[in-house]
C-alpha positions as CSV (number, residue, x, y, z in Angstrom):
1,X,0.0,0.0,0.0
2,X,2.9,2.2,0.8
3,X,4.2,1.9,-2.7
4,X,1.1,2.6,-4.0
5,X,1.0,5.9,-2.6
6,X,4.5,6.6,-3.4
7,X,4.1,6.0,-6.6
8,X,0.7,8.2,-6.5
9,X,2.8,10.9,-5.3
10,X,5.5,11.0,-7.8
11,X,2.8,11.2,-11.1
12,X,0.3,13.1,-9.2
13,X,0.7,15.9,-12.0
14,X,0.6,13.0,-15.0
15,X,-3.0,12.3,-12.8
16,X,-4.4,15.3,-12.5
17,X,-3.3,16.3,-16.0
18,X,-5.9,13.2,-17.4
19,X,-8.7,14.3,-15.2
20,X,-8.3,18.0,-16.9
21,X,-7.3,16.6,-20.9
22,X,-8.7,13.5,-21.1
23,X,-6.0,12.7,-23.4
24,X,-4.7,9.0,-23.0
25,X,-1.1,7.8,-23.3
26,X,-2.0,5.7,-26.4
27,X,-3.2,9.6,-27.7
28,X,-0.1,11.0,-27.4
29,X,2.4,7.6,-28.8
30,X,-0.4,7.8,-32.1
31,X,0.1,11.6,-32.2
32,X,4.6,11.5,-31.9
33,X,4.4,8.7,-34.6
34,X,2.2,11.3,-37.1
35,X,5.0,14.1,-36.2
36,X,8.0,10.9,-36.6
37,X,6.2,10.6,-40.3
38,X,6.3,14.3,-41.3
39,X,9.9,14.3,-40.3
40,X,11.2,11.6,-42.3
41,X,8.8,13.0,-44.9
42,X,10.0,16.9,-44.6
43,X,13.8,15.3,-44.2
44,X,16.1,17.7,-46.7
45,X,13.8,21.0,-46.2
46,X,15.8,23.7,-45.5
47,X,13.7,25.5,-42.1
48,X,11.3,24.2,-38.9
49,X,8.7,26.1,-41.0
50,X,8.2,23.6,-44.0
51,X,8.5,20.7,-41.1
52,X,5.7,22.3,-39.2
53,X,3.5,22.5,-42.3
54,X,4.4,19.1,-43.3
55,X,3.1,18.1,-39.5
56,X,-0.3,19.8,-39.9
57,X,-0.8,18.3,-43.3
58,X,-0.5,14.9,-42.2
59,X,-1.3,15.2,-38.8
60,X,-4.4,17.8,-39.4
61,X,-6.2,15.4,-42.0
62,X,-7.3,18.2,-43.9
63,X,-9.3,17.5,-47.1
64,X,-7.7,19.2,-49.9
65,X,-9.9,18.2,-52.6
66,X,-9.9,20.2,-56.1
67,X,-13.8,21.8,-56.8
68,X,-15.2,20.3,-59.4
């Protein structure tokens, strides 16, 4: 039980951080693997502005069809 508590204390931030987000760990590893992608894909650009378009492209899902 002491452990327990101990190991309360020490992510009691992480904790309260859920209860306020609601954001899941799984969230966050699917969201850093969408940013890993536009890195290798944005690999050879010259500024962190072209990598942080490249980030919302693939990670914003944005529909970028042509009107027809």
């Amino acid at each position: 039980m002491i452990d327990a508590a101990r190991m309360a204390k020490r992510h009691w931030s992480g904790i309260l951080r859920w209860f306020q987000t609601k954001i899941a760990n799984g969230i966050m590893e699917a969201i850093n693997s969408l940013v890993q992608a536009a890195k290798a894909k944005a690999r050879g650009y010259r500024s962190t502005r072209n990598l942080k378009a490249i980030i919302c492209l693939i990670a914003g899902k944005l529909e970028l069809a042509f009107p027809t």
